[in-house]
TORTIDO-368128 format. One record per residue (C-alpha): residue in one letter; x, z, y. Coordinates in steps of 0.1 Angstrom, whole numbers, plus 2048, in hexadecimal, padded with zeros to 3 digits. Layout:
<recs>
AXZY
...
</recs>
This chain:
<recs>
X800800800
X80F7F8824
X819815838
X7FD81D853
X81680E86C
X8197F085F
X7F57E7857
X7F07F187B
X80C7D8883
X7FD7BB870
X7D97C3880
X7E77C38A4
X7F97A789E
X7DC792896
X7CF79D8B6
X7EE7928C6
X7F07708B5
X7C97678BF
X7CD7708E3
X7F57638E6
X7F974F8C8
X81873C8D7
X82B75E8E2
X84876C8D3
X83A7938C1
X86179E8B5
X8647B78CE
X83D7C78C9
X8457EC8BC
X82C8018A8
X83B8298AA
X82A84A8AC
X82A8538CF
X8498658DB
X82E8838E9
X8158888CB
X7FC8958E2
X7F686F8EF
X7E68638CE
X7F08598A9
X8058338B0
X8108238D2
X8187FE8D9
X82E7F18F2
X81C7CC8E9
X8067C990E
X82F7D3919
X8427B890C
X82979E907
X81779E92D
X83078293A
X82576C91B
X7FF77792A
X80976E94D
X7FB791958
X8067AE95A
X80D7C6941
X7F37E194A
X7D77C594A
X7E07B8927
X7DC7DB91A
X7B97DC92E
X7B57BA919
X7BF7C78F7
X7AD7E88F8
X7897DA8EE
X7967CA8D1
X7B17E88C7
X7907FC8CB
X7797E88B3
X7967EE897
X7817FF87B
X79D81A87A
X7A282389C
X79483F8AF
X79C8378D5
X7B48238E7
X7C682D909
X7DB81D91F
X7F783392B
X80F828949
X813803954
X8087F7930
X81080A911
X7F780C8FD
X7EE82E8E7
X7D58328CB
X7C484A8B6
X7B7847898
X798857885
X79D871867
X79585B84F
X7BA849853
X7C786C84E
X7B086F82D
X7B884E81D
X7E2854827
X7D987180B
X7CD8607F5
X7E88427FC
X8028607F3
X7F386B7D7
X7EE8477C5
X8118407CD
X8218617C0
X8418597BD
X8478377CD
X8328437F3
X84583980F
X85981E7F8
X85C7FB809
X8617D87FE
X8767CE81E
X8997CA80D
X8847B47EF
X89D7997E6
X8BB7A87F6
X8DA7B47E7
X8F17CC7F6
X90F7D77E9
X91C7FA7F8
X93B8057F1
X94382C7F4
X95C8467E8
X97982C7DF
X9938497E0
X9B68437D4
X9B584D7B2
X9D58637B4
X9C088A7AF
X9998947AE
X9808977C9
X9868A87E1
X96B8B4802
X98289D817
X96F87D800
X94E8917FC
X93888881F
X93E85F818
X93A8667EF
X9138787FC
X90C85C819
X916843805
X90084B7E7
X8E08577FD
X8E7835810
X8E38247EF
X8C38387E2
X8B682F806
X8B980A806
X8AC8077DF
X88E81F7E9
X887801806
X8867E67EE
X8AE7D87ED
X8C27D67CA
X8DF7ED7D1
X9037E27C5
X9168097C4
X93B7FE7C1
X95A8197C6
X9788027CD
X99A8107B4
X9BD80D7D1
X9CF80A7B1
X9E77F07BC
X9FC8057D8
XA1A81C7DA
XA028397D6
X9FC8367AC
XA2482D7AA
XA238507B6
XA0B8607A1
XA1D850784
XA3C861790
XA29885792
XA1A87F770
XA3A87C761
XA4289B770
XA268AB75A
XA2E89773F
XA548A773E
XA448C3743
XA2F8C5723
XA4E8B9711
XA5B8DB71D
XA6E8D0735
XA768E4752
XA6D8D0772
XA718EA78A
XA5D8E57B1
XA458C57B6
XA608AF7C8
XA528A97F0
XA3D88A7EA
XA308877CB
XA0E89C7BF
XA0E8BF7BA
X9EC8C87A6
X9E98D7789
X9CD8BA77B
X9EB8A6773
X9F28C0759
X9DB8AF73C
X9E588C748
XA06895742
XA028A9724
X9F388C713
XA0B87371F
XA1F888709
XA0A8896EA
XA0C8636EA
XA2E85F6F1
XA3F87D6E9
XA648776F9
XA668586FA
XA64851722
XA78871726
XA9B86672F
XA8E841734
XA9282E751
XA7682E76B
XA7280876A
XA6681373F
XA4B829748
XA3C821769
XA26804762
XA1781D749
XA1783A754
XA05829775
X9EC81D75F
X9E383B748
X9E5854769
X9CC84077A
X9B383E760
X9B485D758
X9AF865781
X98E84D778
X981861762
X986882774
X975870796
X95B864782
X954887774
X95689679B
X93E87E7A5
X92788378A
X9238A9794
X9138997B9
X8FD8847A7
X9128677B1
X918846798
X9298277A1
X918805792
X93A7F7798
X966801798
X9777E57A6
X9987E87A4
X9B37DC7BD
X9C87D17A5
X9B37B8795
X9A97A87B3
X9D17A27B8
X9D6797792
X9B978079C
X9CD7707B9
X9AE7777CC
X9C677E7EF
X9D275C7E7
X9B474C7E8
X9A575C808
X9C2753816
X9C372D80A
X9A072C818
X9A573C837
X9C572183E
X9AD708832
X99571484F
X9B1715866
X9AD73C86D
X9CF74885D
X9EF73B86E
XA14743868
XA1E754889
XA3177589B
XA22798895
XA1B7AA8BB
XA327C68C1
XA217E88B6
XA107F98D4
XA1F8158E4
XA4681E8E1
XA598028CB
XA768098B4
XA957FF8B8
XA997E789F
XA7B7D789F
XA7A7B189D
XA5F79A89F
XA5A78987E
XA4476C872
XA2577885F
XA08764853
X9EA76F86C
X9C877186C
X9B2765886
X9A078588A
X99E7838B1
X9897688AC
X96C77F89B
X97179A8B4
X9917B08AB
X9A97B88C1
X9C97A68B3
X9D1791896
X9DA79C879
X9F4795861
X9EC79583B
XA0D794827
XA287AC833
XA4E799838
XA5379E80F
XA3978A80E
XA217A67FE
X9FC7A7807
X9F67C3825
X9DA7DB81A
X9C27C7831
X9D07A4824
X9C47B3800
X9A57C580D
X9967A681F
X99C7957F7
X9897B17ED
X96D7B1802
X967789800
X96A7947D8
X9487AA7D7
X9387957F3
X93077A7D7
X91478B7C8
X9067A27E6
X8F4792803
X9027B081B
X91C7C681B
X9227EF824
X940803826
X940824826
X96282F835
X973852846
X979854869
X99F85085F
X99882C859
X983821877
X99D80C886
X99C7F686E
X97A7ED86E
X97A7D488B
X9957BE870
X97F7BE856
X9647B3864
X972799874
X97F78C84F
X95E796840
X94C781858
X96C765855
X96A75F82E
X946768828
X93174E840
X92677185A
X91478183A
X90D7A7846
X9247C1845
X9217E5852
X93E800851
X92E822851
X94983B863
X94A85E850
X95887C866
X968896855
X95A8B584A
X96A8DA855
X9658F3837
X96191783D
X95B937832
X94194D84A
X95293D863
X97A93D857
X98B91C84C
X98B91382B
X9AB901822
X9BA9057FB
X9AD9037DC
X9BD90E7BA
X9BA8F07A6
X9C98DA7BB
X9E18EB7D3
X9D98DC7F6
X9B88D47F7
X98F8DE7ED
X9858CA7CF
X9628BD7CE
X95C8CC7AA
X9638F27BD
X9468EC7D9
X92D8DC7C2
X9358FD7AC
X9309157C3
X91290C7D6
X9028EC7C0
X8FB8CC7C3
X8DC8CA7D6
X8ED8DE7F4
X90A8CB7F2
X8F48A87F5
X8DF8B480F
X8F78C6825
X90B8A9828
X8EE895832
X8E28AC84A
X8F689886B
X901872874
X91A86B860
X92E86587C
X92E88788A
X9448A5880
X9368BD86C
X9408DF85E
X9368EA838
X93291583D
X93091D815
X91E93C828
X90592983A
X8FA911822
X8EF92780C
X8DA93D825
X8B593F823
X8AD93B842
X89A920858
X8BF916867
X8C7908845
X8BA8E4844
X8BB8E281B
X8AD903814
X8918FE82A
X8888DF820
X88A8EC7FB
X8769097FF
X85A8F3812
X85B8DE7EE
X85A8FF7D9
X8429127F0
X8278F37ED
X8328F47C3
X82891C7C4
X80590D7D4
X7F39087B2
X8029227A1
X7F093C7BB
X7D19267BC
X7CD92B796
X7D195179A
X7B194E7B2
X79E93D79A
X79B9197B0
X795902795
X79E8DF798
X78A8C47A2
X7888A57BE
X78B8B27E0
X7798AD7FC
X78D8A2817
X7758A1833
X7778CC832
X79A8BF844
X79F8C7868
X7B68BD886
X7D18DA87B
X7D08C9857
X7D28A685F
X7F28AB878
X8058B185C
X7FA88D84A
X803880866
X82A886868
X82487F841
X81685F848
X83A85785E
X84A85583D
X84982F832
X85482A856
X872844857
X87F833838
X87E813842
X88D818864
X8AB82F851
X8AF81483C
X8B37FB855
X8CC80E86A
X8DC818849
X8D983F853
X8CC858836
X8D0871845
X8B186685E
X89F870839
X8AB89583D
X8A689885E
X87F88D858
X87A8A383E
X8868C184F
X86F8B986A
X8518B4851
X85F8D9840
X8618EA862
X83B8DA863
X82A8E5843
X83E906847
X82A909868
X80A90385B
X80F91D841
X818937857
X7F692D86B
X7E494584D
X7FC96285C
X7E2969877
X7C195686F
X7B7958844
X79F93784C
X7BC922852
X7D392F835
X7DB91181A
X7C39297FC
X7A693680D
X79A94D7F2
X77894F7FC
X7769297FC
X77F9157E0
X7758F77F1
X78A8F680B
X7A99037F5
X7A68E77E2
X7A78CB801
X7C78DE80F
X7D48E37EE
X7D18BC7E8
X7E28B780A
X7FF8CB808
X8088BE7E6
X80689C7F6
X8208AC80D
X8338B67EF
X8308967E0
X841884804
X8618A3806
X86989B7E4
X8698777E6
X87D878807
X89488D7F0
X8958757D5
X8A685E7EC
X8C18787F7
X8C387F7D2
X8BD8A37D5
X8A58B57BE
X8838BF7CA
X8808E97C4
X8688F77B3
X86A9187B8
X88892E7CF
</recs>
């Protein structure tokens, strides 16, 4: 069933196309008034469309308010300013949005505007040189609510994590795994040498290393064991990720490795058909900005065009060896897993933003200008009741991902981390996101879930049997709540459009704070408690709605991937 906003859309639109058939409707906005007191829906259509009229706007409102009026649906019509236009609409929208939420259990508020769209969002895409860590958690959370967003609006989601195992960083994880792997020979390796990996999680890798091998890479040369070594400490890393992920809820569709893409000379053929476009050219790096060194010379570098989609300089892709740069090999990468995706989303750190204006420019260079989006992710400060958080005893220098989602679950975890824009700083008080209290977006929005779950229970123990309800026994107080339910199908589809879950968490917290309110209504006045236990009647209506409530927090959950409570 189409959202209430967008049957109202279609119907005004109509209206517009009769009277203005030639005018252009793109800009026509259908939104809940900014000050609910002014109605149910406002229009900017008399607005935009009065030039088109030649009138003006105020007029064209005056002209569309007979027929707005004689919509079977709509309760009055005022014109508010020089032309907006404001409606309200008779209870018996409110009644049927109900009954729309209950006959589409699971799937309300889904939408069908990403049908025939694939996007392919790539998150997480550590180095696999240790486990998770809180440093990789906020873009591991955005990334996967991001994805749960866009399916839950009608696109097929591509989740891909993309494996850096072609750099100097898994040469030196191979070189800390042997470490560990003299070490279980018994071995006495003394201090972690300054620049290779200190954690203890190498131990096992290690440890097996040496029940395959026993000695025989012991005294051997380096160039013997690397390749190996490199390959078996990475996997294993995979597996461990995979695992850390797992406890957030959080599974890739897709590992694409950086390695492969090189084995499949797939830099050499972005570059062939970049030169064939006439975008790469063999020419002199620019001096690096601020103080140069000494013996810096300019060298010839193959270039990139990238100035020509926007960036600031051009870029060179092959370093003076003649190796790939990491962006020469990322822009392979990207043109890669843009052949089966019609759009593409990164999710990145904040430490990588200044390479986003590069990749784009390739993106749009070797894909034809098909969408691409970098989300930025800020960092996240973990404390303690207020006190830095800073080692952890597994790994030595940092939080791992598995400790957090231990300590305080999942579902916190999830929804904490989606509780600001991405791309603002946030702190993570292991204190504060536990509290019960109204100041803790998850646990209020939980205990709205479990409070309206506790709803039948206590009905029950009154004696209210079950049976249709009569919805008309629904009042003004009642129906404002339907009415921020009924802004569901629209907050998803706007989130997913500006690729922003956490617009998701921020609706439900408002629609928490709401049913929370109308609970607390019964504090002071028994007739406007949800069970009335004098009338069974009117229990049941507001027993029906607030289930319907229910029903919309746990969906908007769903879509975060955090679990609806039951009972706190």
């Amino acid at each position: 069933m189409p959202s209430l906003y967008t049957r109202f859309a279609a119907d005004l639109d109509a209206l517009l196309n009769a009277l203005l058939p030639d005018s252009n409707r793109g800009a026509v906005t259908v939104e809940p008034p900014r000050d609910a007191s002014h109605g149910d829906l406002a229009t900017n259509a008399a607005m935009v469309l009065s030039k088109a009229a030649g009138t003006n706007p105020r007029a064209l409102a005056e002209q569309l308010q007979p027929q707005l009026e004689a919509l079977p649906y709509v309760a009055g019509v005022e014109i508010a300013g020089p032309g907006f236009i404001n409606l309200r609409l008779n209870d018996a929208v409110w009644r049927e949005e109900l009954d729309a939420i209950v006959g589409e259990s699971g799937d309300y508020g889904r939408s069908t505007v990403g049908a025939g769209k694939t996007v392919n969002v790539e998150y997480v895409s550590a180095n696999p040189t240790g486990p998770m860590h809180m440093g990789h958690c906020r873009g591991a959370v955005v990334g996967d609510a991001l994805s749960g967003l866009l399916e839950f609006a009608g696109h097929t989601v591509i989740r891909e994590y993309y494996v850096n195992d072609a750099g100097g960083q898994v040469d030196t994880l191979a070189r800390s795994v042997h470490l560990r792997y003299l070490e279980a020979l018994g071995r006495q390796i003394g201090a972690i040498p300054e620049g290779l990996y200190p954690g203890d999680y190498l131990v096992p890798v290690g440890q097996a290393l040496a029940s395959e091998f026993g000695d025989k890479f012991a005294d051997a040369p380096e160039s013997e064991w690397l390749k190996i070594f490199r390959e078996q400490a990475v996997a294993a890393m995979l597996v461990q990720i995979r695992a850390d992920l797992a406890l957030l809820g959080i599974k890739h569709d897709r590992f694409a490795s950086e390695a492969d893409v090189q084995a499949r000379h797939m830099p050499e053929q972005a570059e062939a058909k970049l030169r064939a476009d006439g975008l790469i050219y063999d020419g002199l790096l620019e001096a690096p900005k601020g103080q140069v060194a000494e013996d810096w010379e300019p060298v010839e570098l193959p270039l990139f065009r990238s100035t020509q989609f926007g960036d600031d300089q051009d870029r060179p892709i092959r370093k003076s060896d003649g190796s790939w740069t990491y962006f020469g090999a990322d822009m392979a990468y990207h043109w890669q897993k843009a052949a089966d995706a019609d759009a593409l989303i990164d999710v990145w750190g904040a430490d990588h933003a200044g390479t986003v204006k590069r990749i784009r420019a390739a993106v749009s260079a070797l894909t034809g200008g098909k969408p691409f989006d970098v989300k930025i992710i800020q960092m996240v400060r973990l404390l303690r009741a207020g006190e830095p958080v800073k080692m952890s005893k597994r790994s030595g220098n940092f939080v791992t991902l598995a400790e957090v989602v231990e300590e305080v679950g999942k579902d916190v975890v999830r929804f904490t981390m989606l509780s600001r824009k991405a791309d603002a700083q946030m702190d993570f008080d292991f204190a504060k996101v536990v509290e019960a209290t109204k100041d803790n977006p998850v646990f209020y929005v939980q205990y709205a879930h479990a409070r309206i779950a506790s709803l039948g229970r206590k009905a029950a123990e009154l004696g209210v049997a079950e049976g249709a309800p009569d919805l008309s026994l629904l009042g003004d107080a009642d129906f404002e709540l339907v009415k921020l339910a009924a802004q569901f199908p629209r907050i998803v589809e706007s989130a997913a459009g500006a690729r922003e879950p956490h617009r998701i968490a921020f609706y439900l917290y408002d629609l928490a704070a709401a049913f929370h309110a109308y609970w607390h209504r019964g504090n002071d006045d028994a007739r406007a408690r949800v069970l009335v236990a004098d009338d069974h009647d009117l229990t049941r209506a507001r027993l029906f709605l607030s289930r319907q409530i229910g029903q919309v927090i746990a969906n908007g959950l769903g879509i975060l991937g955090v679990s609806p409570a039951e009972s706190m």
